[in-house]
C-alpha atoms as one frame of an Amber mdcrd trajectory, in Angstrom:
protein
  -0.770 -15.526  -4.416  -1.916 -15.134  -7.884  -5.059 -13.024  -8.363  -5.683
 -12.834 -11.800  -8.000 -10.251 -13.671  -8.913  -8.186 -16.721  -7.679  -4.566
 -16.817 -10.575  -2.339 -18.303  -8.140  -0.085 -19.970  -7.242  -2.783 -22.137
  -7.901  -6.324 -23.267  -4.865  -7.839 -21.214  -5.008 -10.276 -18.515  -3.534
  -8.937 -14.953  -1.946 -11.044 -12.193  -0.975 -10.112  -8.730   1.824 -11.700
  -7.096   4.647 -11.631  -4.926   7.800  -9.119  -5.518  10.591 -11.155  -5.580
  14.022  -8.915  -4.825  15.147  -8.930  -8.453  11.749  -6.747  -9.007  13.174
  -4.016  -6.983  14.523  -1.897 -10.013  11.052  -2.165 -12.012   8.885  -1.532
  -8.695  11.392   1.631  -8.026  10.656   2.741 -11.836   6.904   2.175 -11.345
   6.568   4.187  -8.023   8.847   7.255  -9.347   6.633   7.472 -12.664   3.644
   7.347 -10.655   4.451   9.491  -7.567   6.281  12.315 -10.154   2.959  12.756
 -12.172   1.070  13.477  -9.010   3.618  14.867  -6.452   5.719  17.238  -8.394
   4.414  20.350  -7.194   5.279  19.627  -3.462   8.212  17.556  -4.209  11.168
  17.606  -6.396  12.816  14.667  -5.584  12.248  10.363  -6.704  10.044   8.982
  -4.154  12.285   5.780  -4.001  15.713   4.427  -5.045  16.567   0.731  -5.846
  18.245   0.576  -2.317  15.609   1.946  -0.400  13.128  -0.545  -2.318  15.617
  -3.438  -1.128  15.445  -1.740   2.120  11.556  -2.344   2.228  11.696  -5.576
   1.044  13.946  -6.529   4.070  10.949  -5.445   6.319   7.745  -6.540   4.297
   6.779  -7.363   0.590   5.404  -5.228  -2.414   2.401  -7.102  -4.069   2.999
  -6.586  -8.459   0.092  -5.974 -10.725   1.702  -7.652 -13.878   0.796  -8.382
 -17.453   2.625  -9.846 -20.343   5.808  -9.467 -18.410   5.447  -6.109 -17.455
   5.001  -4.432 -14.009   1.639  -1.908 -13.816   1.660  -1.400 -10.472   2.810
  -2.044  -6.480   1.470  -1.627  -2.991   3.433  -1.864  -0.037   2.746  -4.491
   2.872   3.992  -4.228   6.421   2.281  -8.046   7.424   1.108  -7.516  11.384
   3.091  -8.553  14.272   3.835 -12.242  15.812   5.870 -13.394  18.516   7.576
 -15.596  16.472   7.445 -16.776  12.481   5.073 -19.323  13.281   2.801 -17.529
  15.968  -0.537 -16.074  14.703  -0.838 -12.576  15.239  -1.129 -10.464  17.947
  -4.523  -9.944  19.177  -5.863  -6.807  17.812  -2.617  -6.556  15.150  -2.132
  -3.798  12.289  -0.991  -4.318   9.417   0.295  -1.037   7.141  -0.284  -0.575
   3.322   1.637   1.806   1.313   3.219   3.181  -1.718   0.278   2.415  -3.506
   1.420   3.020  -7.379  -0.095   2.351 -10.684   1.928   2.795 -13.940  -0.002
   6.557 -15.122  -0.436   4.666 -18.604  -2.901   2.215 -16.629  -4.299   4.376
 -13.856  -8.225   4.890 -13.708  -8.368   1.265 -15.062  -8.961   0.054 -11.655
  -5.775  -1.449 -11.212  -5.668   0.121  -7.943  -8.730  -1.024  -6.280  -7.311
  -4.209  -7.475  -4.211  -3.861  -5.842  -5.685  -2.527  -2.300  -7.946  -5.953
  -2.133  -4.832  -8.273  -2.942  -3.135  -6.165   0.204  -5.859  -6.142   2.173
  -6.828  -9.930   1.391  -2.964 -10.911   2.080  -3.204  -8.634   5.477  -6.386
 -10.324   7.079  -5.099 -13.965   6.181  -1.764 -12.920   7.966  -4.144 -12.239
  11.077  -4.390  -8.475  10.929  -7.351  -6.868  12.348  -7.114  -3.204  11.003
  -4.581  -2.001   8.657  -3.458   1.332   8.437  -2.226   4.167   6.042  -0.327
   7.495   5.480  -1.861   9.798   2.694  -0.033  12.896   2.223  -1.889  16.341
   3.869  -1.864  17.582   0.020  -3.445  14.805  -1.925  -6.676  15.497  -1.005
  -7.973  13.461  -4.473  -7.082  10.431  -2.215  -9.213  10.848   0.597 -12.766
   9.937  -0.743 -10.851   7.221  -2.529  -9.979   5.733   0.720 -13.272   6.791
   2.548 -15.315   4.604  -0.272 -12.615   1.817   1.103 -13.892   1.882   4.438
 -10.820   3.650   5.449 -11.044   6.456   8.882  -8.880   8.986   9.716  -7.029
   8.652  13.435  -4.595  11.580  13.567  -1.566  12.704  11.448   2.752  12.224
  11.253   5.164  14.186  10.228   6.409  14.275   6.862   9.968  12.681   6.432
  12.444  15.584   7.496  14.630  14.436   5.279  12.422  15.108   2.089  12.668
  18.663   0.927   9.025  19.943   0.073   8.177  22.976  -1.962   4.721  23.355
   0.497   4.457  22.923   3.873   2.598  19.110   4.288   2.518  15.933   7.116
   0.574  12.949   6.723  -3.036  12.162   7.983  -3.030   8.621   9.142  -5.949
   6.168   8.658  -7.061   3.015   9.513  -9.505   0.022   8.392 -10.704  -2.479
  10.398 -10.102  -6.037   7.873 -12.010  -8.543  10.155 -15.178  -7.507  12.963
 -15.443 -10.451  14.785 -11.515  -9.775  15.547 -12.616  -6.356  16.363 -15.076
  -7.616  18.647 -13.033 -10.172  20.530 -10.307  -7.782  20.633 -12.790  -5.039
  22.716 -14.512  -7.816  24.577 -10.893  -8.942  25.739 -10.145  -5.265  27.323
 -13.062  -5.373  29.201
């Protein structure tokens, strides 16, 4: 993959590609600078360390908004289900996006509505038919974002028990649908 745009904040050409693991240091960096501006009054702590970043990349892939060498930003895939690696997959499959962060020098710049179609793009050629999200109860600057996106809410989670929060919080969990006509077989096939 290798999406390739300008960034409106400056006069530099972006690319989107593949994490490989020895990104997993720079993509921690990225998400704690970007998650700290934004989260520190209901959260005290990193939102990631190298290992858990390792950890993720053991179970999907992180998608890089990069220029001139330098990491901007990261989203999160969780690719949907298969039966096997070379399977299509499952009827009706979700994928999951998160993580979603953007270097604060770059944010509002668009880098990530860039960085949501590059998931989303990667999820419905890996056969998804929705993909889903967890915004924090508290971020409530992120919901019209994801509304505009075509994203629904479909209930909430609990917040991590392991993460000490200042405020009380859990997530509310929403979904897109990535392809209709998969959508519509899927329904037609329950009936």
């Amino acid at each position: 993959m290798d999406t390739r745009r300008s960034d409106s904040g400056t006069s530099r050409s972006v690319q989107v590609r593949l994490a490989k693991p020895d990104d997993a240091a720079m993509i921690t960096t990225v998400i704690n600078l970007a998650f700290r501006q934004v989260e520190s009054f209901f959260v005290s702590e990193d939102r990631v360390d190298v290992e858990s970043v390792r950890n993720y990349l053991s179970s999907g892939l992180f998608l890089l908004a990069k220029s001139e060498g330098t990491i901007l930003g990261c989203v999160y895939v969780e690719p949907p289900l298969r039966n096997s690696d070379l399977s299509p997959a499952l009827p009706g499959a979700h994928a999951y996006l998160g993580l979603l962060a953007v270097d604060p020098a770059h944010q509002q710049s668009g880098l990530g509505s860039v960085l949501m179609d590059a998931a989303e793009d990667y999820c419905s050629g890996a056969g998804a038919a929705f993909v889903d999200i967890k915004v924090v109860s508290l971020r409530e600057e992120l919901f019209g974002f994801y509304r505009r996106r075509g994203y629904v809410e479909t209930g909430t989670s609990p917040f991590p028990a392991d993460v000490e929060t200042k405020l009380p919080c859990h997530f509310i969990d929403m979904s897109k649908v990535l392809n209709e006509s998969k959508k519509k077989a899927l329904n037609e096939s329950k009936e």
